[in-house]
C-alpha positions as CSV (number, residue, x, y, z in Angstrom):
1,X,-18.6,3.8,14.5
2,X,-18.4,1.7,17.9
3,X,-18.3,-1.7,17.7
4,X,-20.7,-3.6,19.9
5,X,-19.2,-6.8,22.1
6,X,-19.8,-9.6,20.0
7,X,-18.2,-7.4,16.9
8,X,-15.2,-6.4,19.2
9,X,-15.0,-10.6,20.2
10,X,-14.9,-11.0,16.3
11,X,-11.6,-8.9,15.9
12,X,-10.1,-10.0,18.9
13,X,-10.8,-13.6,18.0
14,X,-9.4,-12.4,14.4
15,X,-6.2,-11.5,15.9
16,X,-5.6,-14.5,17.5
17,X,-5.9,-16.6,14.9
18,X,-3.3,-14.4,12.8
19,X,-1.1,-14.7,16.0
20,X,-1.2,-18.6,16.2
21,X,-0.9,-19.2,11.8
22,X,1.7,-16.5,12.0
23,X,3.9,-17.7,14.6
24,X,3.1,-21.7,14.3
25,X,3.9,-21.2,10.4
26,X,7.0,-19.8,11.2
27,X,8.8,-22.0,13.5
28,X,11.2,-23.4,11.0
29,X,11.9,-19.9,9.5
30,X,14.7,-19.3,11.8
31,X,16.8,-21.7,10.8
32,X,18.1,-20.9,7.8
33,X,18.3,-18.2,4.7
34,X,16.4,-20.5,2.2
35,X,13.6,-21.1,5.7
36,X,13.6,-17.2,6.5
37,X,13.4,-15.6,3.4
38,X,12.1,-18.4,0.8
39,X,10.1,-20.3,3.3
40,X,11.9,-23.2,2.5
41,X,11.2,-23.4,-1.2
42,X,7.9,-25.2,-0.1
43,X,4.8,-23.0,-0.7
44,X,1.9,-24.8,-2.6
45,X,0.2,-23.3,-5.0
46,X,-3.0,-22.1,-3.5
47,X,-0.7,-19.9,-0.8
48,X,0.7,-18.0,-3.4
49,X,-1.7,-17.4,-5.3
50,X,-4.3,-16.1,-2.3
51,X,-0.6,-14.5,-0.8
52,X,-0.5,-12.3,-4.2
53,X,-3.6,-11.1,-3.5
54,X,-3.5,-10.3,0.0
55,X,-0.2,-8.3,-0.6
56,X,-1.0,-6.3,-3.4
57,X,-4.2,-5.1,-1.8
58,X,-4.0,-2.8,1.3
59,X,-5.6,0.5,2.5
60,X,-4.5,2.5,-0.3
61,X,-7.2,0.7,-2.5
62,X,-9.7,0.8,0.5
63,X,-9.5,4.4,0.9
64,X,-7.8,5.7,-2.7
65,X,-8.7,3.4,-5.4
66,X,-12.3,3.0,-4.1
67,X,-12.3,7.0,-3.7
68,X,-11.4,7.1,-7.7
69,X,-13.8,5.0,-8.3
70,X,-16.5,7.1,-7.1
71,X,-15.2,9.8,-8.9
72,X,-14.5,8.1,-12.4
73,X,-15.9,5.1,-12.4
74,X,-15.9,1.8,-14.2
75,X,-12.3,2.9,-15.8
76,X,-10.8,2.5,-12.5
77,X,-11.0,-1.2,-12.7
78,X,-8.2,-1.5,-14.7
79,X,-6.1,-1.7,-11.9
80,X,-7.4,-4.9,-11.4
81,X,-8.5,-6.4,-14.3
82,X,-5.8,-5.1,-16.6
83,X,-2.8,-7.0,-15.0
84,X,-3.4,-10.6,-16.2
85,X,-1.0,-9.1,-19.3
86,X,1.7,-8.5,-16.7
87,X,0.9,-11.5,-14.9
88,X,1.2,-13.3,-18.1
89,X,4.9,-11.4,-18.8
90,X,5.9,-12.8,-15.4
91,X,4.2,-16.5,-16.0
92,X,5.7,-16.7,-19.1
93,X,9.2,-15.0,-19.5
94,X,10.6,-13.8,-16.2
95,X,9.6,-16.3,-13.3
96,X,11.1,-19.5,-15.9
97,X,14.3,-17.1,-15.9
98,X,14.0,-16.5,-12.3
99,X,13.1,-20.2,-11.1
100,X,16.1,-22.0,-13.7
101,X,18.8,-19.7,-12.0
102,X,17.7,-20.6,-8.5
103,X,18.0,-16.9,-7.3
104,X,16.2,-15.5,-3.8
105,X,16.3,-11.8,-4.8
106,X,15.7,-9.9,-8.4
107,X,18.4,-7.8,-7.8
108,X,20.4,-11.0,-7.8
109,X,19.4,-11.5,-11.4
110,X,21.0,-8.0,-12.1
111,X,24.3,-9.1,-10.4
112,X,24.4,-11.9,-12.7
113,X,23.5,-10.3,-15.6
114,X,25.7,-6.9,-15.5
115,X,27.6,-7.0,-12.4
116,X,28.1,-6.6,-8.5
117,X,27.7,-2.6,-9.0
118,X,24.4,-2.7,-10.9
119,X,22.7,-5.5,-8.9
120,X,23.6,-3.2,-6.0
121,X,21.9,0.0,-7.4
122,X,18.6,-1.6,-7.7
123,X,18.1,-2.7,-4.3
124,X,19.0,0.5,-3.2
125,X,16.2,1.6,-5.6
126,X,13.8,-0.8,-4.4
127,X,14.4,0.2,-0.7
128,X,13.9,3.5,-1.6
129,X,10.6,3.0,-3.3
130,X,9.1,0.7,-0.4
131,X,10.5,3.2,2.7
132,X,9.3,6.2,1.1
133,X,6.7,5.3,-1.0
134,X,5.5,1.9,-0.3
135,X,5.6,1.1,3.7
136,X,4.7,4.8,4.8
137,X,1.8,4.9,2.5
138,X,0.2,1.6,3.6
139,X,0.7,2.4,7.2
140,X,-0.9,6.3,6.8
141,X,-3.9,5.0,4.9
142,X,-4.5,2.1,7.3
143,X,-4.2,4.1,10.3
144,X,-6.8,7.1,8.2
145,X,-9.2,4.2,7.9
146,X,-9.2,2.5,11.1
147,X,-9.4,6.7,12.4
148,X,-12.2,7.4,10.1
149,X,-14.4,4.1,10.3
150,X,-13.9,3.3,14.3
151,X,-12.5,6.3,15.8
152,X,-9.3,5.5,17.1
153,X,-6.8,7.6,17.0
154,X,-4.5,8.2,13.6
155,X,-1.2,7.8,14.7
156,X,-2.1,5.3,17.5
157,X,-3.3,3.3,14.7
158,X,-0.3,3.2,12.6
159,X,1.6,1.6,15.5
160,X,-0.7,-0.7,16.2
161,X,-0.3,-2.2,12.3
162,X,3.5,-1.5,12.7
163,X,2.9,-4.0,15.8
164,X,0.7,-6.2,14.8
165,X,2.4,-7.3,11.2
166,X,5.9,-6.8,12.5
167,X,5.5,-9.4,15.1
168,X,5.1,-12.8,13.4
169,X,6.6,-11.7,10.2
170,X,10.0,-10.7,12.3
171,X,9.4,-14.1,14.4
172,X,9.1,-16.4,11.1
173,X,9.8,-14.8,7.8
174,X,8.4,-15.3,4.5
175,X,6.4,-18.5,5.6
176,X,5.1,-16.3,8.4
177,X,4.0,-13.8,6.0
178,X,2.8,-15.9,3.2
179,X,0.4,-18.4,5.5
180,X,-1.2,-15.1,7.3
181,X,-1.4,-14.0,3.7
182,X,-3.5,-17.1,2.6
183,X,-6.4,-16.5,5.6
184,X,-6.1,-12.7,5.0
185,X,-6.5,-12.9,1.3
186,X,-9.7,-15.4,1.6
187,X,-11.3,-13.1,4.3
188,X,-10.7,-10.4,2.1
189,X,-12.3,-12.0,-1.4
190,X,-15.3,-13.0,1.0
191,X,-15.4,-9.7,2.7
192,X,-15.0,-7.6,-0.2
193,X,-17.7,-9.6,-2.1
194,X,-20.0,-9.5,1.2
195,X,-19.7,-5.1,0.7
196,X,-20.4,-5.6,-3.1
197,X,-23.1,-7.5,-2.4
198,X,-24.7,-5.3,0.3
199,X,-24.1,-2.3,-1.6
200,X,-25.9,-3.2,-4.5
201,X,-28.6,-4.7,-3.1
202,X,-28.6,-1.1,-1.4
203,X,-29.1,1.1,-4.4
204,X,-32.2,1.8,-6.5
205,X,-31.9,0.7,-10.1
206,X,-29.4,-1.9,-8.7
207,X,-26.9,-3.3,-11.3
208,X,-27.7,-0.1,-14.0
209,X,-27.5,2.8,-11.6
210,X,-24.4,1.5,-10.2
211,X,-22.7,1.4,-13.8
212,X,-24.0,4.9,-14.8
213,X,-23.8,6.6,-17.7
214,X,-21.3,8.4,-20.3
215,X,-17.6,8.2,-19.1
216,X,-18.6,6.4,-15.7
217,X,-19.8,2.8,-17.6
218,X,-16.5,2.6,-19.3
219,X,-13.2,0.7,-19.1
220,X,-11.3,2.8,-21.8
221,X,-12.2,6.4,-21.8
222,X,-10.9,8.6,-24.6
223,X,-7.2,10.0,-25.1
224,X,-8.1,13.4,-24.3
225,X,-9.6,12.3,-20.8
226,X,-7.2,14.7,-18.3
227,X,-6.8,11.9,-16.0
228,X,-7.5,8.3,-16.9
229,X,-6.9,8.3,-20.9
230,X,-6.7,5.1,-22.5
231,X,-3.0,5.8,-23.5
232,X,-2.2,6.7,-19.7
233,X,-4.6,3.3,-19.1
234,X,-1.7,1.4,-21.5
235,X,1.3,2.8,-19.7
236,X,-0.2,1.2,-16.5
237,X,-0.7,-1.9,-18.0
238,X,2.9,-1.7,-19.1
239,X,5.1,0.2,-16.9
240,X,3.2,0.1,-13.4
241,X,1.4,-3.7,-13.6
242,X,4.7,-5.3,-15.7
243,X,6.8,-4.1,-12.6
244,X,4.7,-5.0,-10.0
245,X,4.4,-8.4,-11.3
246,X,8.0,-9.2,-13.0
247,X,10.3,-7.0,-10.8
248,X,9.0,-6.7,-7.9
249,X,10.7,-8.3,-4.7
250,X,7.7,-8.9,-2.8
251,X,5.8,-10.1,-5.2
252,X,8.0,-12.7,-7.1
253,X,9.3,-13.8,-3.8
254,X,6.3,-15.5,-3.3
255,X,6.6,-17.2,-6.7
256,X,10.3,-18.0,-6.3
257,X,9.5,-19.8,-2.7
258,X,7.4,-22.6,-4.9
259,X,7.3,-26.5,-3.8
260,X,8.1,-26.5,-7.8
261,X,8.0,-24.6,-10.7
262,X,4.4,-26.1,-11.5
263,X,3.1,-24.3,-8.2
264,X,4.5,-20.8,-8.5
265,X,3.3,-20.7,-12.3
266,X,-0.1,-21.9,-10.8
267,X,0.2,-19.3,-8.0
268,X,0.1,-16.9,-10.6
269,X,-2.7,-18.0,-12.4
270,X,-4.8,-18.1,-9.4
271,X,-4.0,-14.9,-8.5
272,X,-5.3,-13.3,-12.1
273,X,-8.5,-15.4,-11.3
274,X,-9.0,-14.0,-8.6
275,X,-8.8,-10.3,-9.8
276,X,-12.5,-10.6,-11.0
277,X,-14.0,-10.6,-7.6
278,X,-11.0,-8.4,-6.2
279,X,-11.9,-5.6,-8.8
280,X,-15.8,-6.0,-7.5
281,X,-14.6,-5.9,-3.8
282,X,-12.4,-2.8,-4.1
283,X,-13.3,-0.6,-7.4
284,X,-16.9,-1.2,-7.6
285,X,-18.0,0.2,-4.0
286,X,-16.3,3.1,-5.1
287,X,-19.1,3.3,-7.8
288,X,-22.2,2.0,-5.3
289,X,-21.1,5.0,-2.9
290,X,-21.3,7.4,-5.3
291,X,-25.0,5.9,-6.5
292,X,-26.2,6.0,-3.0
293,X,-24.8,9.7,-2.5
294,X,-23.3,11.4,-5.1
295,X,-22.2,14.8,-2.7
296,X,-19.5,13.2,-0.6
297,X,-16.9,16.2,0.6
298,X,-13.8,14.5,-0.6
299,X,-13.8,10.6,-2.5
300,X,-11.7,8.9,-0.1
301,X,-14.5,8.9,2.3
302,X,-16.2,6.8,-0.1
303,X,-15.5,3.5,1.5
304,X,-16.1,4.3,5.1
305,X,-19.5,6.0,4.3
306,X,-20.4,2.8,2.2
307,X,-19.0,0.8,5.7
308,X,-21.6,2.7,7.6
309,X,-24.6,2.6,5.3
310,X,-24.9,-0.8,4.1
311,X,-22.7,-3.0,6.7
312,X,-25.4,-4.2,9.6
313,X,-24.6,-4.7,13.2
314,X,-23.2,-7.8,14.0
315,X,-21.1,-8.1,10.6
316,X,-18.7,-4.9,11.4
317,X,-16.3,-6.7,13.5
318,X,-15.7,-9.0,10.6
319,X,-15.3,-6.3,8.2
320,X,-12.9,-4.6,10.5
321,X,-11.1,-8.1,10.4
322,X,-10.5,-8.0,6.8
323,X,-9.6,-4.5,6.5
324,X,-7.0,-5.4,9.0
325,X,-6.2,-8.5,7.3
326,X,-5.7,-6.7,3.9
327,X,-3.1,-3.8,5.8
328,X,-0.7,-6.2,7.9
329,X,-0.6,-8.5,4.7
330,X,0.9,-5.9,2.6
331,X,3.3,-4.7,5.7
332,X,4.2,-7.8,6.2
333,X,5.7,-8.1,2.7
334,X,7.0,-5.3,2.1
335,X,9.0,-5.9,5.2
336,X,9.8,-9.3,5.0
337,X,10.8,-8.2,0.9
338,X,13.1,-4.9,2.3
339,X,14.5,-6.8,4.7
340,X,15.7,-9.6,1.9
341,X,17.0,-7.5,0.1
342,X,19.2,-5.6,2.6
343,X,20.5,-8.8,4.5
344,X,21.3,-10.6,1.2
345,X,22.2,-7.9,-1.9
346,X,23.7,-5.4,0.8
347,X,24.9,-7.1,4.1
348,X,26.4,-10.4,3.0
349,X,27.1,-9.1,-0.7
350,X,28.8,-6.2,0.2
351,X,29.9,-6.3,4.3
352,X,30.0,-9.6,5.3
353,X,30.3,-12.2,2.6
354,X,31.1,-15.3,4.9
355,X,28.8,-14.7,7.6
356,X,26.8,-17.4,9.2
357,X,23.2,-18.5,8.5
358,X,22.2,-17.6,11.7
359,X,24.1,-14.9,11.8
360,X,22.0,-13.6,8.4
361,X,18.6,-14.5,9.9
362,X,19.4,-12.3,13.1
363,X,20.3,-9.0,11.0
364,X,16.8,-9.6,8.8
365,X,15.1,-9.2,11.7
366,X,16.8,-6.5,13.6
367,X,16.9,-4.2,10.2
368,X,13.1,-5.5,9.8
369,X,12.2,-3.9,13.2
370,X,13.8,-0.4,12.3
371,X,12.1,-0.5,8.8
372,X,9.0,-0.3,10.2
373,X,10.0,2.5,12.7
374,X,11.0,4.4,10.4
375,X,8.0,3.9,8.0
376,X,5.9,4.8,11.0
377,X,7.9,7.9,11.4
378,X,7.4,8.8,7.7
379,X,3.6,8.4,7.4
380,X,2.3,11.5,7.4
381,X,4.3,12.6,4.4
382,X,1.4,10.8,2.7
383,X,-1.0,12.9,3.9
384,X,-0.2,16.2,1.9
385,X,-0.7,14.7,-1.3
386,X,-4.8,15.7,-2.7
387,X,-5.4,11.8,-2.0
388,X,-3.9,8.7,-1.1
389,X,-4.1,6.7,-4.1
390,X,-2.6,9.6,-6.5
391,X,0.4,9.2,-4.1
392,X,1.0,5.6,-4.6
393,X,0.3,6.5,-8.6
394,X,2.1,9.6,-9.3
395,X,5.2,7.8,-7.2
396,X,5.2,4.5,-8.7
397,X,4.1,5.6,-12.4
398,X,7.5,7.7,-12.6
399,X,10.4,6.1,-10.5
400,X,9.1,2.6,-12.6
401,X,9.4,3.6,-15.9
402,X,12.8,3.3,-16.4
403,X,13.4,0.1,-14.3
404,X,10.6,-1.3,-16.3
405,X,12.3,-0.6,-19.5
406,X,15.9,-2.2,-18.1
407,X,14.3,-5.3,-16.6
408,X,12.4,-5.5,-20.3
409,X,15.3,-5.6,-22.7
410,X,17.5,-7.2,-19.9
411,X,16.0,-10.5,-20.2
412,X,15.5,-10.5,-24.2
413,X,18.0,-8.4,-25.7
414,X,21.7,-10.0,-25.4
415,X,23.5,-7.0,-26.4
416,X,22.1,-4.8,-23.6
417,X,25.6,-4.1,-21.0
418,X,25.8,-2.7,-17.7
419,X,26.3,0.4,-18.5
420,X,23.4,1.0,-20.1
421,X,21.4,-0.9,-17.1
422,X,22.7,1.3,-14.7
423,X,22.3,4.4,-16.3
424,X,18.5,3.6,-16.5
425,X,18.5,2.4,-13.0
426,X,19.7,5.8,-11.8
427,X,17.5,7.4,-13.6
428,X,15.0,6.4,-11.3
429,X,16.3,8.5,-8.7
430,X,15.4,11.8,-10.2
431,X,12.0,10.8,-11.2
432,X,10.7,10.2,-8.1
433,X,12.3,14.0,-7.2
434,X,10.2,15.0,-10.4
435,X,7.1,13.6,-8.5
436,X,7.4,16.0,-5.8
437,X,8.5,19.0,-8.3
438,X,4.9,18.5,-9.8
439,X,3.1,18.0,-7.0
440,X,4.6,21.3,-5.0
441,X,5.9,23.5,-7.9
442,X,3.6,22.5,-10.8
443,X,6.9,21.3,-12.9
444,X,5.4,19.2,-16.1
445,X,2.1,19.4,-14.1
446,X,0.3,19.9,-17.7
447,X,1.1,16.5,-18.6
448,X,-1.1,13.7,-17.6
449,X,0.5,11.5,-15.1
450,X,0.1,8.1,-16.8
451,X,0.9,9.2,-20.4
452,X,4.1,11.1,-18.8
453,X,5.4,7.5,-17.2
454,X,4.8,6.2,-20.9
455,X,6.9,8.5,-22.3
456,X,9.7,8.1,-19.7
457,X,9.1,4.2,-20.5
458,X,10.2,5.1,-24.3
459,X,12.6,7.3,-23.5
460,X,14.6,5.0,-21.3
461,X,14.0,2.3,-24.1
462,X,15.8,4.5,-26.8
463,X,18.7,5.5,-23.8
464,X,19.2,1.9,-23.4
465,X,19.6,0.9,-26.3
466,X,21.7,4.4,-27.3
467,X,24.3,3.7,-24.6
468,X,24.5,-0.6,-25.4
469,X,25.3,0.0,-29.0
470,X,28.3,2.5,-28.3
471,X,29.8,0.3,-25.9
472,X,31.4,-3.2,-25.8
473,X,29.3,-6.0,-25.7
474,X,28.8,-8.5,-23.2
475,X,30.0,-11.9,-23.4
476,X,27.4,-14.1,-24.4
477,X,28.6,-17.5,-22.6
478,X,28.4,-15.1,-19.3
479,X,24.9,-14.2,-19.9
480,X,23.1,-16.7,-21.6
481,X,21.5,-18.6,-18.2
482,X,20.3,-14.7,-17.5
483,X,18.4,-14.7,-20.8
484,X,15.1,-16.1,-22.0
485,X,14.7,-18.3,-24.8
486,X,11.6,-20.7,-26.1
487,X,12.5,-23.7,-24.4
488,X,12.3,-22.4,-20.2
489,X,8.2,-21.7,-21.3
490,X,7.8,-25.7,-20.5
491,X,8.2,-26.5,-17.3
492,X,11.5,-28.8,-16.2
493,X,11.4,-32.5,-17.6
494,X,11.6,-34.1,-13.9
495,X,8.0,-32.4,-13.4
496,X,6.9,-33.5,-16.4
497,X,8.2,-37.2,-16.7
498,X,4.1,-38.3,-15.5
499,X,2.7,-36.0,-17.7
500,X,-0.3,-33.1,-16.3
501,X,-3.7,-34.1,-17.2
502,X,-5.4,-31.2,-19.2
503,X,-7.6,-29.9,-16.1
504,X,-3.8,-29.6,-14.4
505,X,-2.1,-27.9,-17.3
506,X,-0.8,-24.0,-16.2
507,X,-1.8,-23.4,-19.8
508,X,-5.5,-24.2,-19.8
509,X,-5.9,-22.3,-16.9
510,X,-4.1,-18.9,-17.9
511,X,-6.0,-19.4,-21.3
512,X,-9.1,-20.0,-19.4
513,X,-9.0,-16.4,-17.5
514,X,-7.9,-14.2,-20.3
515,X,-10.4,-15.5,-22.3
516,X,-12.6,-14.4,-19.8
517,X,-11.1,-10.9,-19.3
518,X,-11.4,-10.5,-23.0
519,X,-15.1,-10.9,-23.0
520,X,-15.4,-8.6,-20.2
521,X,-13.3,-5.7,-22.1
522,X,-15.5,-6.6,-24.9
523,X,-18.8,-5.9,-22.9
524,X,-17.7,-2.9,-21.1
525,X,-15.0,-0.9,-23.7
């Protein structure tokens, strides 16, 4: 698809403005550890919530999620309109936990809780999950759209991302990251809504045909489904969302870097708002593609056919922009988050405990640049899985369960201890080995995916709480700041001395959008 001038002056002038919020937003970042990796503890509430977005969604949903939802259909929404539970874990028991102990990483909440050893484990896990899993697979499947839509080159994409995102969020750190993510995630509500809206205006029977019929017009589809049963639906809900959400470095760092507790809660609650039109943006065009033509060779073309057929000249360059936008938003955190974690839970907790601020800052960035070479270098690992969203899945719905299940009792059981934390931990380890086993030598390959990660979930549960009960308990004076109780749901009485008017209150809000997802469940079960 070749762009004409005035759409090639769009992207160009697109770039430019990413260049100038990304480097002008991160002037200060430099100057500290709170600046570079927190942004200062001063993003409002409205950057991280539009920030959430923008790193959560990436080419992987473009190309995969889209591509599932041509071939199953309305189900596939669930990835975006089943996390407000999650998001309501992380509003409501882990980010008060989080923001009351002042931490800037989650596997500094592990330290505290169970140890050095423990705390150490998991950022080894997380940098495990986002070089092989994460970071490779956002830069294949941006680099196979940019290829398929416009032509260039697929590995001469990837390094222009790996260029492109690494430059300002290097320069300027989270604050970088997160005010490139607040344009990126508005261009790509409005861009994603702009393809909805095209697409459906596009197909005969509009609103109807697009839904379809049977299985396809359905958010929960039966237990016996083979690959999206409602049970495997759950265990997403659970294992993959509740992680993502409440674990998950790059995405609670947003939260954590907060003006006050009042704006990271809200953050959060914009963000579930806006999965309604995220889940039309990147699910539904899935389903217009397949009502337009239903005999695509492989699903993953589903998005750049829809691109083709219902984008008109003049508006590609802006499209482009936002499927840009939506790549270097998620590589930008996920480095920004790796690097975080390696500088702080690894350098300075383990190598160099007294080392200088600067000192800090200047080793984020260097390890930041070899990240994404390596990632790069990685890539194309992706692209021997059958598609590119059932590598991100099949990955993440394993290697989570069982630091899920140790993050879960961590915060509400007191009589968990470390050894039982790290024995789940490592089990993480050999379930992302188990992904591969099944996807090259058909090891548990009967077993649905999502309902297998469930039953790893429970099983790490039961192993938990197995291995706590035969050994020593913890001290509870030692862990009690590390656990949640009642009281940390209200937010800190020197925010609440003026009182919040009702159409202010975190509560209304949150209320406001589940009840809204409940009606939608209700309508389309």
């Amino acid at each position: 698809m070749g762009l004409t001038v005035f759409e090639l002056a769009t992207f160009v002038v697109y770039l430019v403005a990413v260049a100038l919020i990304g480097f002008v937003s991160g002037r200060k970042g430099r100057r500290s550890t709170a600046d570079f990796f927190l942004a200062g503890r001063g993003l409002p509430w409205y950057v991280i919530g539009f920030s959430l977005i923008a790193a959560s969604i990436s080419s992987e949903q473009f190309i995969g999620e889209v591509g599932w939802g041509y071939k199953y259909g309305l189900a596939v929404a669930n990835w975006e309109w089943l996390v407000w539970p999650a998001q309501g874990l992380l509003l409501l028991f882990f980010l008060p936990v989080y923001l009351r102990n002042k931490i800037f990483t989650i596997p500094e909440y592990l330290t505290r809780r169970f140890g050095r050893v423990t705390g150490t484990v998991f950022s080894c896990v997380c940098m495990i999950q986002y070089l092989v899993i994460n970071l490779p697979l956002v830069l294949y499947s941006g680099g196979f759209l940019i290829n398929r839509i416009f032509g260039l080159d697929l590995r001469l994409a990837i390094w222009l991302l790996v260029i492109v995102a690494g430059s300002y969020t290097i320069f300027g750190g989270l604050s970088s990251a997160a005010w490139v993510d607040l344009f990126n995630g508005a261009l790509l509500i409005v861009g994603g809504l702009l393809v909805f809206g095209l697409g459906l205006a596009a197909v005969p029977g509009g609103f109807k045909a697009v839904v379809g019929t049977g299985t396809r017009a359905h958010l929960m589809l039966p237990a016996s489904h083979p690959d999206l049963p409602w049970t495997g639906i759950l265990a997403v809900a659970v294992v993959l969302s509740g992680y993502y959400y409440s674990t998950n470095q790059y995405i609670t760092q947003r939260c954590l870097a907060g003006k006050s507790h009042w704006h990271g809660k809200m953050g959060i609650v914009l963000a579930a708002a806006l999965a309604l039109p995220l889940g039309l943006g990147v699910t539904w065009p899935g389903m217009i593609a397949r009502a337009l033509n239903p005999g695509l060779e492989h699903p993953d073309g589903a998005y750049p056919f829809l691109i083709g057929r219902v984008v008109p000249v003049g508006l590609r360059g802006f499209i482009f922009a936002v499927l840009f936008g939506a790549i270097i938003s998620t590589v930008d955190s996920l480095v920004n988050s790796t690097s975080t974690l390696l500088t702080l839970d690894i350098y300075k907790g383990l190598v160099r405990k007294a080392a200088a601020e600067r000192s800090l800052v200047r080793f984020a960035q260097w390890t930041g640049s070899l990240l994404l070479v390596f990632g790069a270098l990685w890539a194309p690992m992706v692209g021997k899985f059958s598609s590119i969203f059932a590598y991100a899945q099949d990955s993440w719905a394993l290697m989570l369960a069982p630091v899920m299940a140790s993050f879960l009792l961590a915060i509400f059981w007191k009589r968990m201890t470390a050894g039982a934390a790290l024995a789940a931990l490592l089990l993480a380890v050999p379930m992302l080995v188990l992904v591969y086993l099944r996807q090259f030598y058909r090891v548990l390959s009967g077993i649905n995916i999502f309902n297998l990660s469930g039953i790893i979930f429970l099983i790490s549960i039961m192993l938990i709480g197995a291995i706590s009960l035969l050994t020593r308990p913890p001290e509870l004076e030692n862990i009690r700041p590390m656990l949640w109780r009642r009281g940390l749901i209200a937010l800190p009485e020197a925010e609440t001395k003026n009182g919040y008017p009702w159409w202010k209150r975190v509560s209304f809000w949150f209320g406001t959008v589940t009840a809204l997802f409940i009606i939608i469940y209700v309508i389309f079960w």
